[in-house]
N, C-alpha and C positions, 0 to 999 in steps of 0.2 A: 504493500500500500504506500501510495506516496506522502501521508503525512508521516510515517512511519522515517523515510529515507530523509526526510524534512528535517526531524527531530537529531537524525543521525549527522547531517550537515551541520546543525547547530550545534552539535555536542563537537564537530572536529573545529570550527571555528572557534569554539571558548576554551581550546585547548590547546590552537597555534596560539592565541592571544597568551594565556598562562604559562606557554613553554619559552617561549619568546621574551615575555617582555612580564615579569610579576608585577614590576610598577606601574604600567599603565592597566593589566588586570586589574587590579588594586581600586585606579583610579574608575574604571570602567564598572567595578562594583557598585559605588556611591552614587550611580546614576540611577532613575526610578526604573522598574523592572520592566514598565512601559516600553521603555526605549534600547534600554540593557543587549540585545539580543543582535538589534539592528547592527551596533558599533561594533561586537566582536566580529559579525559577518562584514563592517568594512574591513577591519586591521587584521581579519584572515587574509583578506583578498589583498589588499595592496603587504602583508606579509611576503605572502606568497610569491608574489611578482617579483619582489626586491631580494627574495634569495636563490631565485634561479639566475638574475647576473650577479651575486655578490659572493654565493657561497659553492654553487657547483662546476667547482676547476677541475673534474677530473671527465666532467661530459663536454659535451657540445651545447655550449649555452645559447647559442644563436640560433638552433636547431630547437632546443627545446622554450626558448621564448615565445617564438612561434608556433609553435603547437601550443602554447598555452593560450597567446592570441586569439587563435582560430576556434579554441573551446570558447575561449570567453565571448566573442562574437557568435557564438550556436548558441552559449548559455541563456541570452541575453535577447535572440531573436526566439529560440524557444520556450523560453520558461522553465529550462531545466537543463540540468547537468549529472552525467555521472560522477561528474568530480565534484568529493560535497562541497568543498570551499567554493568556487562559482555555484555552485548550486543555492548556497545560502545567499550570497552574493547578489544576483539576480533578483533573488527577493528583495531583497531590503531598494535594490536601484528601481523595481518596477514601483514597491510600496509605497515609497516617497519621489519618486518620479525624478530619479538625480539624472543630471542632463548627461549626454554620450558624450559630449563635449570637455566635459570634467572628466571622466572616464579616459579619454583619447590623451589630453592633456597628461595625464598620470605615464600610461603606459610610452609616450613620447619622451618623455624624461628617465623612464626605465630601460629603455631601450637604447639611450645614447652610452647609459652605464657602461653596455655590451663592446664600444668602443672610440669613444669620450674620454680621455683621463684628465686632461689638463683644462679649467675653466679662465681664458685668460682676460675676457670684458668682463665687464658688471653687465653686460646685457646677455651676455650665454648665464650665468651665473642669477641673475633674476631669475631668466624661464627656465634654468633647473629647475631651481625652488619651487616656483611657479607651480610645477608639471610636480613633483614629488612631495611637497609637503602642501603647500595653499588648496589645491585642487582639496586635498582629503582632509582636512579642515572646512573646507565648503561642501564636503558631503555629507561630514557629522554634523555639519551644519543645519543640513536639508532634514534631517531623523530629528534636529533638535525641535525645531521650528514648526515639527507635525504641518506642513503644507500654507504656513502661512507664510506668503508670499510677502508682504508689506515687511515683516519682522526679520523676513531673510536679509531684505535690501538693506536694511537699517544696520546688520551682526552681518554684513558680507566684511569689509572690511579689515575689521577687529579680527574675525576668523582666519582670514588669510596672514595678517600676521604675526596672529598665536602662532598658527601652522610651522611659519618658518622660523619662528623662535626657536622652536624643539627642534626643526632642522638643524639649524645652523647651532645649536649645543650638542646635536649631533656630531655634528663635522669634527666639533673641537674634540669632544669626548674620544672620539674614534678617529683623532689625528693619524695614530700611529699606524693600527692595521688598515685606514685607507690609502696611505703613502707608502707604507711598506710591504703590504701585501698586492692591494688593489692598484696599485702606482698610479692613483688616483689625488688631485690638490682644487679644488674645488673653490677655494679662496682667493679671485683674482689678485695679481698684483703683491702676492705675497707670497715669497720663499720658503716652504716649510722648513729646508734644511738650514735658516736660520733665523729662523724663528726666536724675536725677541719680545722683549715687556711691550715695546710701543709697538710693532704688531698685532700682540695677542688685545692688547686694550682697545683696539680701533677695532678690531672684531666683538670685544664684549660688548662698550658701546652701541655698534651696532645692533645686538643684540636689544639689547635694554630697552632700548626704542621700539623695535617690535615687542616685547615684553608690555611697555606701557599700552601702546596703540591696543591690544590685545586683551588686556584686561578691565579696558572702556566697554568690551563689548562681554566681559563676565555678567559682571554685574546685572546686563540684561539680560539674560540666558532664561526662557523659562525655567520655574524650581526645577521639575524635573532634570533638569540638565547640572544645575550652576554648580551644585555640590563636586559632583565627580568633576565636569571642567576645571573649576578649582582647585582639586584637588590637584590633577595635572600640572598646573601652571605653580601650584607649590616646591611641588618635587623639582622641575625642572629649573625654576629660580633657586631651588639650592644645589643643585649640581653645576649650574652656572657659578656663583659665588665659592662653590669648590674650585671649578675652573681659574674663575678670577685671584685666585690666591696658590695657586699651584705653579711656581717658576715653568717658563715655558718648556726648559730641557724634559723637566719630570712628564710633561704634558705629551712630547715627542716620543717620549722611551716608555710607558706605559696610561691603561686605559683608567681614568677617574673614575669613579662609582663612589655613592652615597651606601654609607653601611647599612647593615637593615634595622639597628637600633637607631639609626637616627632616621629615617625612615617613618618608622611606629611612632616617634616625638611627633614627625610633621606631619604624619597621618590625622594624629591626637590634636594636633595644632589647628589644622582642617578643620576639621567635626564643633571645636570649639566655636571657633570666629563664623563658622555657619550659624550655630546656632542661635546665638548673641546676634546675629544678623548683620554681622561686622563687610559682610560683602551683599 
């Protein structure tokens, strides 16, 4: 039966999210159960995408982008996948009617990964972002927003760059094995291999800015949402502030992480300033 296969899709989507990423789990918890379901089947689907060019070196990643491609355009013109992750996928994009365009936009940016290493404008380096993090930002956007269109226009914005805040804390976070492994620099205009204080600060400012911009549009977030967003935008502003305090070399020669005792503090930090209605 296919609500049966449904159920099964949903169970491997909330368990790429949990295998992947605890913290955004975490964060994806404190969102109303309403909406809970929708998010893990995005951040299966764009999981998924981003570790067939990032993690499988020993196949043919160009070869299997494409076939993944071409499922997801079947998934997407049929209403169904044998692959549960597009399978769930599909749903949530038909549910809330996320446009192809955002979709395209993603997979365009996942696809330069394939053989793209060096980003050397701020105008390649925008529609990276653009295409890998904004895009999926405006789809949890779409799930947030339950179809109301006036409220999207208003948290488009702010969505887009939250998105690439957590991008771009990416970038820094996972300097090393993107240069060193992936021989991949994505920071125009800056040399990773020397990488200084007034480098890495004109990237965290940068940041910070989307940081602010981003959390103008928290605030509005129907309830159902604001908690878990929140909660995100906590965690990733202290890995930032890790960042910002960690000499660049340390930065280059290994990956930052937030411990999980402190973690549980900002979790706890969270749930307070919710409550008190501090956001």
């Amino acid at each position: 039966m296919k609500p049966i296969f449904d159920h099964v899709s949903h169970d491997c989507s909330r368990a790429v999210t949990r295998a992947y990423s605890t913290s955004f789990a975490t964060a994806v918890r404190m969102l109303a159960r309403s909406i809970r379901q929708d998010i893990y089947n995005i951040y299966g689907f764009v999981r998924l995408a981003d570790e067939i060019v990032d993690s499988f070196h020993d196949y043919d990643k160009a070869v299997l982008f494409e076939r993944f491609e071409d499922d997801l355009a079947q998934s997407l013109r049929d209403r169904i996948s044998l692959n549960p992750i597009l399978n769930a996928f599909q749903e949530t994009v038909h549910r809330y009617k996320i446009p192809q365009k955002m979709i395209d936009a993603f997979m365009k940016s996942m696809r330069q990964d394939l053989h793209k290493s060096v980003y050397r404008t701020q105008e390649e380096y925008r529609d990276y972002i653009y295409g890998s993090a904004d895009v999926v930002g405006l789809m949890c956007l779409k799930v947030f927003v339950k179809g109301d269109d006036a409220m999207f226009e208003r948290l488009r914005d702010a969505a887009m760059h939250l998105g690439s805040a957590f991008q771009k804390v990416n970038f820094l976070r996972d300097l090393k094995s993107d240069y060193e492994v992936l021989s991949r620099s994505y920071f125009p205009e800056i040399d990773l291999n020397c990488l200084d204080e007034d480098a890495k600060h004109r990237i965290i400012d940068e940041i910070e800015a989307d940081f602010a911009r981003g959390y103008e549009g928290i605030v509005h977030l129907p309830m159902e949402a604001k908690f878990g967003v929140y909660t995100a935008y906590i965690y990733y502003r202290s890995l930032l502030s890790k960042l910002k305090n960690t000499p660049p070399l340390e930065i280059r020669n290994r990956r930052i992480r937030v411990p999980d005792y402190e973690k549980y503090g900002l979790f706890a930090k969270c749930y307070f300033n919710y409550k008190l209605k501090f956001i």
